[in-house]
LOFI-806547 format. One record per atom (N, C-alpha, C): residue number from 1; residue in one letter; atom name; x, y, z. Coordinates in nm, 4 decimals. Example, Ala and Ser with C-alpha at 12.3 -4.5 7.8 and 13.67 -1.06 7.14 Angstrom:
SEKE  resi  resn  name        px        py        pz
SEKE     1     A     N    1.3190   -0.5690    0.7800
SEKE     1     A    CA    1.2300   -0.4500    0.7800
SEKE     1     A     C    1.3200   -0.3300    0.7800
SEKE     2     S     N    1.2850   -0.2250    0.7080
SEKE     2     S    CA    1.3670   -0.1060    0.7140
SEKE     2     S     C    1.2900    0.0030    0.7870
end
This chain:
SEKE  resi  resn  name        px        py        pz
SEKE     1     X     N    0.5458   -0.5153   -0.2927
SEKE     1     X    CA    0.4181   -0.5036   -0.2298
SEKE     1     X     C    0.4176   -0.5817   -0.0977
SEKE     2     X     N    0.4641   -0.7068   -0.0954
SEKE     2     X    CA    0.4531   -0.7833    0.0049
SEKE     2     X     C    0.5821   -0.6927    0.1540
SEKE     3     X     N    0.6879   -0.6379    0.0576
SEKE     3     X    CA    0.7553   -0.5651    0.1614
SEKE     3     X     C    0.6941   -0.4641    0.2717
SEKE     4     X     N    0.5990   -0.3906    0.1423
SEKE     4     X    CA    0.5125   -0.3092    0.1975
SEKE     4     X     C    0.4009   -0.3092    0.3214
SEKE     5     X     N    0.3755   -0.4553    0.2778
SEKE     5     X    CA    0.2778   -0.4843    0.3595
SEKE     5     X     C    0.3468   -0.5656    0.4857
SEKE     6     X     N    0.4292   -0.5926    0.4988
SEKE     6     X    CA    0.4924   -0.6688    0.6300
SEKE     6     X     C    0.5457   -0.5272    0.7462
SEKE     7     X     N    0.6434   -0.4730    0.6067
SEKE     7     X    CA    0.6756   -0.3729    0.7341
SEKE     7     X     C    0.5381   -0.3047    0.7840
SEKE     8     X     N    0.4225   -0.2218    0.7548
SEKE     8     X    CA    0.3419   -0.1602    0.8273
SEKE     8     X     C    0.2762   -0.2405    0.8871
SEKE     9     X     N    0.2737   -0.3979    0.8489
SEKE     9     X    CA    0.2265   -0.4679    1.0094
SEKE     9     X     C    0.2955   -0.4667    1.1018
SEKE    10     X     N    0.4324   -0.4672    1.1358
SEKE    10     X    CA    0.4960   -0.5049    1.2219
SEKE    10     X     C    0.5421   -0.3749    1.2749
SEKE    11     X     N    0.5235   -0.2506    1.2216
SEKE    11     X    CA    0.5477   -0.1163    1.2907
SEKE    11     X     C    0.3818   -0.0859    1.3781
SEKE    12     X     N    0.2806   -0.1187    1.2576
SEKE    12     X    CA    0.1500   -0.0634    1.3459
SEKE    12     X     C    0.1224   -0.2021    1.4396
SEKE    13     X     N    0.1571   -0.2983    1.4728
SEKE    13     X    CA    0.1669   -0.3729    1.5390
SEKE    13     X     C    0.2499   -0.3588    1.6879
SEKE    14     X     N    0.3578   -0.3709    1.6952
SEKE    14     X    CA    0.4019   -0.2950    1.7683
SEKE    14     X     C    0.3908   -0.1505    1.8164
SEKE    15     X     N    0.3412   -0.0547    1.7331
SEKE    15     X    CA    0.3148    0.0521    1.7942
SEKE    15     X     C    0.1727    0.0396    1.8581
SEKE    16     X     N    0.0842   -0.0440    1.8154
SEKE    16     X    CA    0.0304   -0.1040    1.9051
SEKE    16     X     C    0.0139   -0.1553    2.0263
SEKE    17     X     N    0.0464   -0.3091    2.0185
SEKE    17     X    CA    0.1117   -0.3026    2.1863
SEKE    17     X     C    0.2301   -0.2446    2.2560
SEKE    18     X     N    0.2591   -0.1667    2.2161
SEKE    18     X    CA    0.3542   -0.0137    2.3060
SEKE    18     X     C    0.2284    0.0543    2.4066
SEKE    19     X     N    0.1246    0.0805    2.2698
SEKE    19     X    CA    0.0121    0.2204    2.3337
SEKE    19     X     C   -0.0769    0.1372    2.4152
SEKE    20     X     N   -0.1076   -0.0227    2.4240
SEKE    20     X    CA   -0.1946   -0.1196    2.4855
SEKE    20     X     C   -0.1029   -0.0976    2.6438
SEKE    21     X     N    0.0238   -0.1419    2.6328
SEKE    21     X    CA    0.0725   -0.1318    2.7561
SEKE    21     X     C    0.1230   -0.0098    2.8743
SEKE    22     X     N    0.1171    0.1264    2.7906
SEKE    22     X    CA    0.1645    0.2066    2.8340
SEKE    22     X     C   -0.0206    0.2977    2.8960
SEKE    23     X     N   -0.0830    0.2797    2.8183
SEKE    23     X    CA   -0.2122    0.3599    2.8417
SEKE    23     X     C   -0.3412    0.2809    2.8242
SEKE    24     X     N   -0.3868    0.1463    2.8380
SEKE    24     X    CA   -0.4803    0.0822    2.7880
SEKE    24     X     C   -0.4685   -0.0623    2.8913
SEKE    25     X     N   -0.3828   -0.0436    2.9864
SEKE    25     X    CA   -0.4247   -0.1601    3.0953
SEKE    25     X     C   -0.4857   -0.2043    3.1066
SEKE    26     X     N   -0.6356   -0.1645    3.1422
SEKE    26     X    CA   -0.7619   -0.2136    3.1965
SEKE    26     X     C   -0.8380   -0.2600    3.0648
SEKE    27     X     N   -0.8345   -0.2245    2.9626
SEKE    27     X    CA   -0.9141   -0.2494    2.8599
SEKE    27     X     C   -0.8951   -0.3707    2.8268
SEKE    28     X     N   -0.9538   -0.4537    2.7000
SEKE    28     X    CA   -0.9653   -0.5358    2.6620
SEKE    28     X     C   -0.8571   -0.5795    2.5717
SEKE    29     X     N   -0.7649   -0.7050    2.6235
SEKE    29     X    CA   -0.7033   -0.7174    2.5247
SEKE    29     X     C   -0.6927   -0.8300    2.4009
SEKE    30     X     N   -0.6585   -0.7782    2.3317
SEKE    30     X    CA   -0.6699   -0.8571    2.1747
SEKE    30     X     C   -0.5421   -0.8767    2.1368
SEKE    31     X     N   -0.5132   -1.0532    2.1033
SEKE    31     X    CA   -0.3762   -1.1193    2.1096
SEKE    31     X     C   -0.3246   -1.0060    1.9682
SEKE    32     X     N   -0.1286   -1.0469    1.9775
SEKE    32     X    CA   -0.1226   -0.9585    1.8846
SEKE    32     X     C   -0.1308   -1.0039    1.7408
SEKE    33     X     N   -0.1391   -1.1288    1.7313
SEKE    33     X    CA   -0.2003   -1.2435    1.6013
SEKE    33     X     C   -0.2791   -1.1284    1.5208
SEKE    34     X     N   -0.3795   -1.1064    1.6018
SEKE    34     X    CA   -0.5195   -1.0662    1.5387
SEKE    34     X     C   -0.4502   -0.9196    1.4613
SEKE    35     X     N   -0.3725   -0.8197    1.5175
SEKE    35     X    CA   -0.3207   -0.7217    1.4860
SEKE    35     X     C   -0.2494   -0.7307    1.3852
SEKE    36     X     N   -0.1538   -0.8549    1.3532
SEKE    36     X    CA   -0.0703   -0.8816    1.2932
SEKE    36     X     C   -0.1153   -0.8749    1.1423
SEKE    37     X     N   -0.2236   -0.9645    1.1667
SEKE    37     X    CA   -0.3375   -1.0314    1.0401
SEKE    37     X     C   -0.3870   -0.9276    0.9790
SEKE    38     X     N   -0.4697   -0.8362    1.0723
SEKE    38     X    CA   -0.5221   -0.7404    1.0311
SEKE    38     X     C   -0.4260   -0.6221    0.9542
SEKE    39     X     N   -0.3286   -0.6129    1.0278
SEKE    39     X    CA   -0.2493   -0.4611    0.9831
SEKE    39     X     C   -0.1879   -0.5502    0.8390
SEKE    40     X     N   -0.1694   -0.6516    0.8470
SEKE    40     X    CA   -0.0938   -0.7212    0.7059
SEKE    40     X     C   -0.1904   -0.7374    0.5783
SEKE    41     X     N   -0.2885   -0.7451    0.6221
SEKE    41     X    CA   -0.4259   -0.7435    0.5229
SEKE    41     X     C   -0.4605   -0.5893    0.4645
SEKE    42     X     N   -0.4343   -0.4675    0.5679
SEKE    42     X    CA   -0.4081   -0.3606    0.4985
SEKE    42     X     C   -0.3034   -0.3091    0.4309
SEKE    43     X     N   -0.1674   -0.3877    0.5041
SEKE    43     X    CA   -0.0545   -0.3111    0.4299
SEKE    43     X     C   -0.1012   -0.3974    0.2927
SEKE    44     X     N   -0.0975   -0.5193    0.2369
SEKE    44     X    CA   -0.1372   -0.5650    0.0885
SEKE    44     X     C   -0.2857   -0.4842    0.0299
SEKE    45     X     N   -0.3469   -0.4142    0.0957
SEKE    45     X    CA   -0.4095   -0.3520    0.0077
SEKE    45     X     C   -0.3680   -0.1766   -0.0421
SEKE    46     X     N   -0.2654   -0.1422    0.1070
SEKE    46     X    CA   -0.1650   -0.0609    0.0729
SEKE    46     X     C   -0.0815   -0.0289   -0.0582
SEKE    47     X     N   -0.0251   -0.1488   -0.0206
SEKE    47     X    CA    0.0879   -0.2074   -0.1306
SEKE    47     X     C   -0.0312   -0.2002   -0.3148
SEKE    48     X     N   -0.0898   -0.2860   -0.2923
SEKE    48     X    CA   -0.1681   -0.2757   -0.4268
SEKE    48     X     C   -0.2123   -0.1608   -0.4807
SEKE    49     X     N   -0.2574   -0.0660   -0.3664
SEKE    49     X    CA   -0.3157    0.0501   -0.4415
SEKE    49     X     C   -0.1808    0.1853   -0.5291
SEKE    50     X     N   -0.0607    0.1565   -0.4674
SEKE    50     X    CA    0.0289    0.2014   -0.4438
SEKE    50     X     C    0.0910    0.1436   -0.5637
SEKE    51     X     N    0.0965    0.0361   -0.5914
SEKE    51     X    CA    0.1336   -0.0373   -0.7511
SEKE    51     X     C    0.0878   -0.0061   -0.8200
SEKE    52     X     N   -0.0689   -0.0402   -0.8189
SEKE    52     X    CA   -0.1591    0.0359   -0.9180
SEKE    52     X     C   -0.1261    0.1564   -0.9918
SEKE    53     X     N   -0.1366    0.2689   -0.8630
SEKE    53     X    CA   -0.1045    0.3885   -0.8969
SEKE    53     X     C    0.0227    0.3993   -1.0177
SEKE    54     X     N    0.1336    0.3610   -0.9661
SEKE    54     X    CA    0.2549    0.3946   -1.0150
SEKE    54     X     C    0.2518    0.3074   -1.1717
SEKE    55     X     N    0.1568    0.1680   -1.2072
SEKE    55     X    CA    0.1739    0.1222   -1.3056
SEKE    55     X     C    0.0727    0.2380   -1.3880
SEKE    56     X     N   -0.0203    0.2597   -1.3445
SEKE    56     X    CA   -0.0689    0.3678   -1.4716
SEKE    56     X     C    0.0046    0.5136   -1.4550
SEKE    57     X     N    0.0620    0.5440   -1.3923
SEKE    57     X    CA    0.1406    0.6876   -1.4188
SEKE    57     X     C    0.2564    0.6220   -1.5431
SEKE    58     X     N    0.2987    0.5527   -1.4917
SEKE    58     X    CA    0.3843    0.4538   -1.6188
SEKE    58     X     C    0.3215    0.4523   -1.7608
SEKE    59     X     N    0.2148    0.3784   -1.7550
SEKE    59     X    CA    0.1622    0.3476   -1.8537
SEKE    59     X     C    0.1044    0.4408   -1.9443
SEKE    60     X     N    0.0636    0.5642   -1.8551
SEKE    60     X    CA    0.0260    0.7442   -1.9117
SEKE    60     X     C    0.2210    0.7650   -1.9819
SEKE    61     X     N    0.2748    0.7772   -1.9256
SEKE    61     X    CA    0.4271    0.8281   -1.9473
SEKE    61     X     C    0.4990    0.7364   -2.0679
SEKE    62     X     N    0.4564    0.6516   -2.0600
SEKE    62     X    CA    0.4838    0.5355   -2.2530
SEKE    62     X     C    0.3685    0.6224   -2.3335
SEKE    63     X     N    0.2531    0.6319   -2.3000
SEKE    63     X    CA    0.1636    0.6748   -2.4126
SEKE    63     X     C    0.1828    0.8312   -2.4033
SEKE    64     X     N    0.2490    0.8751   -2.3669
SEKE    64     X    CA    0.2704    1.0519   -2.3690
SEKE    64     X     C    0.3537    1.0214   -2.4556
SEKE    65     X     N    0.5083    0.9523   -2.4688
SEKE    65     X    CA    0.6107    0.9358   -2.5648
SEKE    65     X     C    0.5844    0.8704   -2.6756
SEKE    66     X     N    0.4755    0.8150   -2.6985
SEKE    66     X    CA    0.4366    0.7582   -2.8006
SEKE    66     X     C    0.3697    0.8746   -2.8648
SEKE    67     X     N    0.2852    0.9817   -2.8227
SEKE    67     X    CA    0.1703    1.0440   -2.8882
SEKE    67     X     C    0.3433    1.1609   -2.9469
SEKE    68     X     N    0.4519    1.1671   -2.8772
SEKE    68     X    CA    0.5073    1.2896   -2.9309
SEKE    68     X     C    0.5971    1.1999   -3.0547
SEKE    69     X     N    0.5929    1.1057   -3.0982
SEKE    69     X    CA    0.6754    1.0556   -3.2223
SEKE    69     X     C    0.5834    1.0925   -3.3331
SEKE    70     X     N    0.6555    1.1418   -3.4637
SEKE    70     X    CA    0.5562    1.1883   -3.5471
SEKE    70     X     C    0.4895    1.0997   -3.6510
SEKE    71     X     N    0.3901    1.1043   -3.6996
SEKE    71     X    CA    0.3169    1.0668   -3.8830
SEKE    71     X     C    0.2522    0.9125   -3.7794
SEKE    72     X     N    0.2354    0.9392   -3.6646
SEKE    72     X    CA    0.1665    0.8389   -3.5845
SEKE    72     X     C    0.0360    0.8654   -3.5551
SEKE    73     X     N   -0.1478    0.8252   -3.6138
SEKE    73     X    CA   -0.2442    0.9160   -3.5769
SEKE    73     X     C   -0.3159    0.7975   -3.5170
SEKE    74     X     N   -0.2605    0.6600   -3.4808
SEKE    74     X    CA   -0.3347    0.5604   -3.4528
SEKE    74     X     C   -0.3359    0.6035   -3.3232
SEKE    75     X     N   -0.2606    0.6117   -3.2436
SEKE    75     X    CA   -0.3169    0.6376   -3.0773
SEKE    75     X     C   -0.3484    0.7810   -3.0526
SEKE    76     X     N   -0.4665    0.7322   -2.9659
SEKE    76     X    CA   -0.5500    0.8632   -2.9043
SEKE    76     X     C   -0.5057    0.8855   -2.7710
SEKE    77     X     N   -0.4726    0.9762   -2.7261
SEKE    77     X    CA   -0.4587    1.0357   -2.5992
SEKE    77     X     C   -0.5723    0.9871   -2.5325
SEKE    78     X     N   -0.5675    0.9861   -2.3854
SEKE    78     X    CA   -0.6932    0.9361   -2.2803
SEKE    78     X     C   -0.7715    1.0254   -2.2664
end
């Protein structure tokens, strides 16, 4: 997760100030700290939702193999 979230700061970060310097001269600029922080605060919520996901497809895929073993009536499907 934390991988997750470093690299898309430091790609949307930089692709950032690429597009600040190439087309955004005159505008206002914002150190790239602030970008850094910010894009890293989304890649970890990236990263989390993205864990999430994959731990309950997991956790569906144990209880699918569990429901097909037989003379088992204690677990209920979701």
């Amino acid at each position: 997760m934390l991988q997750q979230a470093l690299t898309w700061a430091v790609m949307m970060t930089s692709s950032r100030d690429v597009y600040e310097h190439l087309f955004d001269a005159h505008g206002e600029k914002i150190t790239l700290w602030f970008y850094f922080i910010f894009h890293s605060l989304v890649g970890i919520l990236a990263g989390f939702m993205g864990w999430s996901r994959q731990e309950a497809a997991y956790k569906d895929a144990v209880l699918n193999r569990r429901l097909q073993t037989p003379f088992d009536d204690r677990i209920k499907p979701r």
